[in-house]
GUMI-308596 format. One line per 4 residues: number of its first residue (from 1); their letters; for each residue y, x, z of C-alpha. Coordinates in steps of 0.02 Angstrom, whole numbers. Each point is the difference from the previous one (the first is absolute). Example, Ala and Ser with C-alpha at 12.3 -4.5 7.8 and 13.67 -1.06 7.14 Angstrom:
% residues 2
1) as) -225/615/390; 172/69/-33
***
This chain:
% residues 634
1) xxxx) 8824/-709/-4250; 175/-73/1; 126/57/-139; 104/107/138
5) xxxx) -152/107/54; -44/30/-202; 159/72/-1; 35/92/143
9) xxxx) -192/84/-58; 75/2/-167; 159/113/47; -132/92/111
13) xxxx) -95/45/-132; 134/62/-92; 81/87/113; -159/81/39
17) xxxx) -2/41/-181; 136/87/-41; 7/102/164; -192/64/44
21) xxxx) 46/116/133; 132/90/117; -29/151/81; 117/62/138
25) xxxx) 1/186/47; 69/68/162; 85/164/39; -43/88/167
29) xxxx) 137/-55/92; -28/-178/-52; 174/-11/-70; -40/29/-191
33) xxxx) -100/-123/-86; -47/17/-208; -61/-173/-57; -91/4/-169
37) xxxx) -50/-165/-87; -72/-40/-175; 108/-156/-42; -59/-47/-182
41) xxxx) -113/146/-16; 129/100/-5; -3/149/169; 163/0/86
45) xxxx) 83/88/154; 127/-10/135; 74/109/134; 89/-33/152
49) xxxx) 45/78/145; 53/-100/161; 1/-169/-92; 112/90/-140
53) xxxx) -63/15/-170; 30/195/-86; -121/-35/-136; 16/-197/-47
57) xxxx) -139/-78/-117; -62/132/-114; -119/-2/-137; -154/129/4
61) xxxx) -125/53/-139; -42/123/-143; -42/-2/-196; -126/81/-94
65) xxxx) -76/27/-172; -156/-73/84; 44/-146/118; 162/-95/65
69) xxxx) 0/-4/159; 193/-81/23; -75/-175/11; -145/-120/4
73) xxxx) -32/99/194; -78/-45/158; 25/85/171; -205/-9/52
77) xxxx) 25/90/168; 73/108/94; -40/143/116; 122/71/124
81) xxxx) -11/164/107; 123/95/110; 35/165/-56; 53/145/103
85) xxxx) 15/180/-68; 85/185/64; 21/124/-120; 121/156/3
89) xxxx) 93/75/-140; 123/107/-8; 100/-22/-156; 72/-159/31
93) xxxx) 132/-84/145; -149/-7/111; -111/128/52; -133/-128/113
97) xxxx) -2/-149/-65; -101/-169/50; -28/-156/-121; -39/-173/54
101) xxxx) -6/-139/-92; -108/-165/-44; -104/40/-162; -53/-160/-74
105) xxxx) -123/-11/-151; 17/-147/-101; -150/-39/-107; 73/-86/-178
109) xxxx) -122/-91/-135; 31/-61/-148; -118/-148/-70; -101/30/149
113) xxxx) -31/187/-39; 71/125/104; 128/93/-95; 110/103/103
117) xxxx) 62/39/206; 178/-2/34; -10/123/174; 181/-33/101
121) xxxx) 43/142/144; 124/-88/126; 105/88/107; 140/-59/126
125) xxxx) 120/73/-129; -92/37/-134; -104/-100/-131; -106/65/-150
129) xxxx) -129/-70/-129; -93/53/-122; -167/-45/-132; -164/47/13
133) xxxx) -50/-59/-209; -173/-39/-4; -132/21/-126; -122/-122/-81
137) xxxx) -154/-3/-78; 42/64/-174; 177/60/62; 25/184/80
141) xxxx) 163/59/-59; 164/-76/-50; 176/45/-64; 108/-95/124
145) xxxx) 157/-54/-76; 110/-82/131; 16/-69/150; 104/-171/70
149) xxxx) 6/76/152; 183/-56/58; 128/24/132; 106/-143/35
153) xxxx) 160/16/110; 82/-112/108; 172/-85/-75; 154/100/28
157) xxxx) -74/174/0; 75/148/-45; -79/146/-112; 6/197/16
161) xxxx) -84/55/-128; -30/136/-144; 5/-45/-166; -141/74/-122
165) xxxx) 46/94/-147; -25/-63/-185; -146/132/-59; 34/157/-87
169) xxxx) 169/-15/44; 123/138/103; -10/177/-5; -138/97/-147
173) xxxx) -78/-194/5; -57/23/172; 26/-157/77; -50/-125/92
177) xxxx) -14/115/163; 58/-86/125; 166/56/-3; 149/-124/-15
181) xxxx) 128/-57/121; -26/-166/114; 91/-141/2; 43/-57/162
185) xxxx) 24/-181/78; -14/-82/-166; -79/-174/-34; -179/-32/-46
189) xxxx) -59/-71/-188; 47/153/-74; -138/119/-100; 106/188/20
193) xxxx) 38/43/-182; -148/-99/-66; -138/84/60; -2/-36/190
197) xxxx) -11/99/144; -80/173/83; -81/-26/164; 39/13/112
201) xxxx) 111/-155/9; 108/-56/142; 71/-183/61; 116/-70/109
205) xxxx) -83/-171/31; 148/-140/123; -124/53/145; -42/188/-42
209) xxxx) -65/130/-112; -152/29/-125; -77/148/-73; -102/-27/-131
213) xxxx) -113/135/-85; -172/59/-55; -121/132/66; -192/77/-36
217) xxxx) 52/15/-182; -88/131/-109; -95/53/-148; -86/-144/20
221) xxxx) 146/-124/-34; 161/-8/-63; 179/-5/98; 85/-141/6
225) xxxx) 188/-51/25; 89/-175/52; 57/-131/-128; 101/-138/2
229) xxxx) -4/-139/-112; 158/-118/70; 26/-58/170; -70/66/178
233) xxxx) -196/39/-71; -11/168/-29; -199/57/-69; -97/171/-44
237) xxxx) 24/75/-152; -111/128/-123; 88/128/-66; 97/15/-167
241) xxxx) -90/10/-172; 119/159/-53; -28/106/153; -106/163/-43
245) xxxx) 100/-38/-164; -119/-151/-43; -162/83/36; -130/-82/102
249) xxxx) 0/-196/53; 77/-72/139; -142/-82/60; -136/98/126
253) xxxx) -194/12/-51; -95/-8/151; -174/-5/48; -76/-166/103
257) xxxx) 11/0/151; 187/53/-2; 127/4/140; 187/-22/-64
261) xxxx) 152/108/96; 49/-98/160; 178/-93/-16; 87/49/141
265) xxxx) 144/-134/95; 72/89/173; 135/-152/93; 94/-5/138
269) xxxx) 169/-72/60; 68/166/16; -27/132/-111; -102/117/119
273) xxxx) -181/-57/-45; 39/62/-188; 87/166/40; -160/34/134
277) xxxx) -145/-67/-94; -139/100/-51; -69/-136/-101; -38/92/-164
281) xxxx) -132/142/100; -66/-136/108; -86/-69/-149; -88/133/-88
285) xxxx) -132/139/23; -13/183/-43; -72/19/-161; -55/193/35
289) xxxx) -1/114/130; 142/151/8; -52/145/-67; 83/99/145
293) xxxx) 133/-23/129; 156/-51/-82; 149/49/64; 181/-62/11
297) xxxx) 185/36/25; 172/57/-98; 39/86/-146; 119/53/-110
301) xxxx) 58/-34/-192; 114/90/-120; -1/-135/-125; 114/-114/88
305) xxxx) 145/115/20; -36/136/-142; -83/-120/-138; -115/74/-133
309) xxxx) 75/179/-15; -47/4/190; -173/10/-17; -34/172/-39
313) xxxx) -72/166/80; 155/61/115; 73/-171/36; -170/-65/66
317) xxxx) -23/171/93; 155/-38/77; -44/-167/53; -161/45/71
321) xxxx) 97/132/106; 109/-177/29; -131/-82/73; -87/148/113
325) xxxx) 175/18/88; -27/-197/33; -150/-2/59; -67/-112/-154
329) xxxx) -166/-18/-48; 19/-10/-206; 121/25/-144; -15/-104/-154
333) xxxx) 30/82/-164; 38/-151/-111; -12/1/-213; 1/124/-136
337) xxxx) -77/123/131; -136/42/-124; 108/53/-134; 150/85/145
341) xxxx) -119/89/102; -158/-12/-88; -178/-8/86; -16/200/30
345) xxxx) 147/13/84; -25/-183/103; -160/100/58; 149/128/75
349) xxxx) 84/-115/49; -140/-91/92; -60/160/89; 206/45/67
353) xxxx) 23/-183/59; -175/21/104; 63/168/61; 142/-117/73
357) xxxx) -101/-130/65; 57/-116/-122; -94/-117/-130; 26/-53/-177
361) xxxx) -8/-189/-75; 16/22/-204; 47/-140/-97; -59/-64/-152
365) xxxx) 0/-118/-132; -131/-151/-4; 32/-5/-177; -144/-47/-137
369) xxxx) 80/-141/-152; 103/-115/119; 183/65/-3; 116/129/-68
373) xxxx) 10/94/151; 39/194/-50; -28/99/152; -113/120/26
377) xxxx) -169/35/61; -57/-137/-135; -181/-65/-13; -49/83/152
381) xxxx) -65/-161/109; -19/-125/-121; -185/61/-55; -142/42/111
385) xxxx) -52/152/-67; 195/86/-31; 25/-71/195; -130/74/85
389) xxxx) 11/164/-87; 169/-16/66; -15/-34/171; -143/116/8
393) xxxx) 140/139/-27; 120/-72/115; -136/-22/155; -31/215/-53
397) xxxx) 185/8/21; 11/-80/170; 120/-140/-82; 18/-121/128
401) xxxx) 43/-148/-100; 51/-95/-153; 150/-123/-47; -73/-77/-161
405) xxxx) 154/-112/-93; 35/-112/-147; -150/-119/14; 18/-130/-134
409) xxxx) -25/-190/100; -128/-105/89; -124/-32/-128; -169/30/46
413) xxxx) -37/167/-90; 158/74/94; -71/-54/183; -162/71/-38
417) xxxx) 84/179/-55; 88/-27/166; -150/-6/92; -79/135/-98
421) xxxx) 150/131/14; -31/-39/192; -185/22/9; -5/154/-98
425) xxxx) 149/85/114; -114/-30/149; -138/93/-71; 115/151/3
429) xxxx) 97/-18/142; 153/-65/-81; 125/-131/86; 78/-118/-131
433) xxxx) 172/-71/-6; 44/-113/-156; 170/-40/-85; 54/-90/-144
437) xxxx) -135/-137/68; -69/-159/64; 11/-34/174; -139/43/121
441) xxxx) -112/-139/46; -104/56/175; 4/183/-83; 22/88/156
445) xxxx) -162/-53/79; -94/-34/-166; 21/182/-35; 1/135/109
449) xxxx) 105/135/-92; 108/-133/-62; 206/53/55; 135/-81/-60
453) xxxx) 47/-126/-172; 181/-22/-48; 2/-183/-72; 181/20/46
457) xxxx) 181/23/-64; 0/160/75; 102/169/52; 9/62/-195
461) xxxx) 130/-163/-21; 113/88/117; 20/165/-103; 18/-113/-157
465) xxxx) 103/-132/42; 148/-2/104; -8/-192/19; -158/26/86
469) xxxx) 63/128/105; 153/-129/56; -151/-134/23; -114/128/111
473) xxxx) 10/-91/143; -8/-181/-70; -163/73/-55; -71/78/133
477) xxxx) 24/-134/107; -123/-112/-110; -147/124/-21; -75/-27/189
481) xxxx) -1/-189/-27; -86/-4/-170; -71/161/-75; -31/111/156
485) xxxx) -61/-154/89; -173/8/-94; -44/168/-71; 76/192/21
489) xxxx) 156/31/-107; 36/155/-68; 192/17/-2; 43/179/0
493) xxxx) 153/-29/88; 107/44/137; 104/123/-74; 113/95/93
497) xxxx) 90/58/-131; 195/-67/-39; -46/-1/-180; -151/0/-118
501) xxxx) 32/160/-80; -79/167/53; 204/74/34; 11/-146/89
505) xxxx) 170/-19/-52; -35/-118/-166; -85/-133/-44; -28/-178/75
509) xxxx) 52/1/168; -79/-77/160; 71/-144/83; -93/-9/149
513) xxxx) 20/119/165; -125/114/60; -71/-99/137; -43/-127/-135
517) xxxx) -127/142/-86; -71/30/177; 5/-186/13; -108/-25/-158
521) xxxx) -118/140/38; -62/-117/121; 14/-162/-76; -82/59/-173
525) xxxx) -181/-13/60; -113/152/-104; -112/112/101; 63/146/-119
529) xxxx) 170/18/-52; 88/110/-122; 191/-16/68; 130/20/-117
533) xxxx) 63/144/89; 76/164/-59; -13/188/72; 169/15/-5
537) xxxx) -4/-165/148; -35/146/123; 171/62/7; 103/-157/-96
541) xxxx) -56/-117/95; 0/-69/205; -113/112/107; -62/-164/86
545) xxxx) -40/-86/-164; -97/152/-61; -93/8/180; -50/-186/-30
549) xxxx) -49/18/-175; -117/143/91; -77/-94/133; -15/-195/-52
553) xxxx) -182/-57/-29; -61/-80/-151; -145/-93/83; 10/-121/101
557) xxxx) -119/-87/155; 114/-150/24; 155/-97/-77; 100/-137/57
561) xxxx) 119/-85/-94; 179/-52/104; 119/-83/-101; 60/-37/-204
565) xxxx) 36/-67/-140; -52/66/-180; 132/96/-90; 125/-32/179
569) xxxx) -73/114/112; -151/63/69; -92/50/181; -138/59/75
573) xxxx) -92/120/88; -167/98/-6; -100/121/99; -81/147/-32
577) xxxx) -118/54/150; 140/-25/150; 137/10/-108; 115/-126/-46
581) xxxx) 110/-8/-134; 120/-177/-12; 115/17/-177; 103/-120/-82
585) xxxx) 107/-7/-157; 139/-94/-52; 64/-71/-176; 150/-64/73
589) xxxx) 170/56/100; -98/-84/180; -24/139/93; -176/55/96
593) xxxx) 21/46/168; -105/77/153; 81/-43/185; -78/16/179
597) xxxx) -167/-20/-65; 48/-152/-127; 3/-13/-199; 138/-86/-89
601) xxxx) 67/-43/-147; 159/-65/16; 4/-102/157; -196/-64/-21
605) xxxx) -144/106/95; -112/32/-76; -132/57/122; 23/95/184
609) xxxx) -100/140/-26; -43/81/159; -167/-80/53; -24/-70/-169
613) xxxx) -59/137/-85; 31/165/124; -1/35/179; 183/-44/98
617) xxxx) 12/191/37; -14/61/-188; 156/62/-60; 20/-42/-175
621) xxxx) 93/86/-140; 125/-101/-82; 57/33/-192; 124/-125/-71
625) xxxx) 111/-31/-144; 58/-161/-84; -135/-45/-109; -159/78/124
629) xxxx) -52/54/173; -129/99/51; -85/11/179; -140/98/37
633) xx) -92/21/169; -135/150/6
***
């Protein structure tokens, strides 16, 4: 053999080394392709859209007490399969909903044993991955503590993200939950105040935008957040060691065969694919059937206008009057309700809101040993037995539902009481919304009487900060893009009140107009919501705000995002049956206008509407005001 052919075989077999296989996975449309390699023995990723890479080279893998499975890896094979799914549900921005995708099982070993599968779904905008942990001979459970699994972003991107909170931090110790302001258009290598970022987390990549996030978690697993460590690779991250104020690990014990939360990555060069996606239900199962036909729709709430002292017998009596002359399915009677009204008279109360045709949600504390959190009903859902005894009463009652707050991080202990608060509800009939919380990860599909989670600075800022009131619509204009865009938010807003104050003469005072409330009733996706609305809004304020407040759905059968930026403005429409409702808000002076059938702002259309989204002969009706329209066709 002459010396050139030893080496060209040589540099062959190294080569051949160091990069065993490459596996390229397809979206549907062709136009998507994932490659995953194991250069090294180490399992990497890549994503790219059109020839454009959204996800460049990215490391994958995961760390436990009982193997490392981050290196020394081979890809054996690979199996591919189309995937093509319709499901309905109700609760989220799309009632009938179909799922294709590429699903693509790649079989990993590990000194030629297998060891784990790392199973990619690929959509045309949509990617998602997750680990299916094997077990050995000897091996059948593990404590997995980490994962490489990492996100790399193209050069020059921009970040939108939400910084997580230091633990047992804020208000009574309470945090992190979700609930600090984004920063908007900044530069990537940063880490948030130290300890990364809450999913979901949004990018503005030179040739379009990235959602990253995480779905399928629960009591099986811990949530995770986003961390950066210096430049554009951002990676997943356990949670804190002080959350639950230090108790529990921050690791997950699982049993073998295990199947991690899918990490979620929605692209696109506009920003429609992430406000439309439906990637976090496509991806998950029901984990139990409903116990009966849950029901949706509006509500009111004292709390957010009256605080504490609100929440007793005649104020809540007055409020469920409130909500019978609107129609409204519920009233929420918020803390200290136990020690203000006290369970006999909540019975009374109970039986004179059904007399009305109106349902209660109660609120209560998760609290057991991880925060300070005073409010009352304490130690009511943290424990089985005091839980069940406690919903038994309610389901007596005819309580509709629950808004359980003040949940104490993302360790695995707190997902697992999560998942528990939720299965138990079903039993007796009992729709849960959560505050003070994680987000929701598939939670709308994955359980059946599941509602609502905050995860979100949300409408109590506005009564206790005027600076947030000032910043409402910087604000609102974000949530559709990021935190709406993957789970239901729970808000409680779209007051139409000129102050927070129950004279409604004091008080912080609201910036924005009242088409922007209708606006957001719309735009803040929850398939029930408590409005922040008063009884005395049926003679203060605008008869054709109130009759909108009446009539505007909170389900939805289809959305469609038509133009904005995150914290600039926002719009879109969505249907409920044949009904159309197109809203937009503002954070700026450009105004939103509606002319012969065409939607501006400023000089640029925005979208001709006739034929787009209603028949030529529908007349719609037009609200507008400089920071929101409003245009309904029924």
């Amino acid at each position: 053999m002459r010396f050139h052919d030893r080496l060209v075989l040589i540099i062959f077999l190294l080569v051949s080394k160091s990069v065993l296989a490459v596996n390229r996975i397809t979206s549907p449309d062709s136009r998507t392709v994932v490659t995953v390699g194991d250069t090294n023995g180490r399992l990497t990723y890549e994503v790219c859209r059109d020839g454009t890479a959204y996800i460049r080279q990215s490391s994958l893998g995961v760390k436990a007490n009982a193997f490392d499975l981050t290196q020394g890896l081979a890809i054996a094979s690979c199996d591919t399969k189309a995937v093509k799914q319709d499901y309905t549900l109700k609760t989220t921005k799309r009632s009938n909903i179909t799922y294709e995708a590429t699903e693509a099982t790649l079989h990993i070993e590990k000194d030629g044993k297998k060891v784990m599968d790392v199973v990619f779904s690929v959509g045309n905008n949509d990617v998602a991955y997750r680990y299916i942990l094997l077990p050995s001979r000897d091996t059948k459970v593990a404590v997995v503590e980490g994962e490489t699994s990492g996100f790399t972003l193209p050069e020059g991107t921009k970040t939108f993200l939400c910084p997580q909170s230091k633990p047992m931090t804020g208000f009574a110790r309470t945090a992190p939950s979700y609930e600090t302001q984004y920063t908007l258009d900044d530069d990537m290598g940063k880490n948030g105040w130290g300890e990364g970022y809450t999913f979901p987390c949004l990018f503005n990549t030179p040739d379009g935008w990235v959602l990253i996030s995480e779905t399928g978690t629960d009591g099986g697993y811990v949530g995770c957040r986003l961390l950066n460590d210096g430049g554009a690779n951002y990676r997943i991250g356990f949670p804190q060691a002080a959350e639950m104020n230090g108790f529990g690990t921050t690791t997950a014990a699982v049993s073998l065969p295990c199947a991690t939360p899918w990490r979620t990555i929605t692209f696109g060069s506009t920003l429609a694919p992430i406000v439309e996606t439906t990637a976090a239900n496509n991806l998950v199962e029901e984990k139990y059937k409903a116990s009966r036909q849950y029901e949706y729709g509006k509500g009111s709430w004292s709390w957010i206008i009256g605080m504490d002292q609100s929440c007793n017998f005649d104020e809540q009596k007055r409020y469920i009057d409130f909500s019978a002359a609107m129609g409204y399915r519920s009233v929420l009677v918020d803390a200290l309700w136990d020690k203000q009204i006290g369970y006999k008279r909540m019975e009374e109360l109970a039986r004179y809101a059904k007399s009305k045709g109106v349902g209660l949600f109660l609120w209560y504390n998760s609290n057991g040993s991880w925060n300070d959190a005073p409010q009352s009903p304490l130690h009511k859902m943290d424990r089985s037995s005091a839980r069940r005894q406690e919903m038994a009463w309610m389901q007596r009652n005819g309580i509709l539902g629950i808004k359980v707050d003040f949940f104490g991080g993302d360790k695995q202990p707190m997902m697992q009481l999560y998942e528990d608060i939720l299965t138990d509800a079903n039993e007796f009939g009992l729709e849960v919304i959560f505050h003070g919380c994680t987000l929701p990860r598939g939670w709308e599909r994955m359980y059946p009487n599941y509602v609502a989670s905050e995860a979100v600075l949300a409408s109590e800022n506005l009564h206790f900060s005027q600076g947030m009131c000032d910043a409402e619509a910087r604000n609102a204009c974000i949530h559709p893009f990021i935190r709406n865009a993957v789970g239901s938010m729970d808000f409680g807003g779209s007051t139409l009140n000129k102050y927070y104050n129950a004279d409604n003469q004091h008080g912080t005072q609201r910036r924005t107009s009242d088409v922007f409330a209708m606006a957001t009733a719309v735009i803040f996706q929850s398939s029930v919501q408590h409005f922040a609305l008063a009884p005395n809004n049926l003679t203060d304020a605008p008869e054709w705000a109130i009759n909108f407040m009446k009539q505007v759905p909170t389900t939805w059968d289809e959305t469609r995002f038509i133009d904005g930026y995150p914290g600039k403005y926002c719009v879109m429409a969505r249907r409920s049956g044949t009904s159309w409702y197109i809203v937009g808000i503002n954070a700026d002076d450009t105004p939103l206008t509606y002319e012969k059938g065409k939607l501006k702002r400023g000089k640029k259309v925005l979208a001709e509407l006739p034929g787009n989204f209603f028949d030529k002969k529908a007349k719609p009706v037009i609200h507008t005001a400089n920071d929101a329209i409003v245009v309904t066709v029924q």
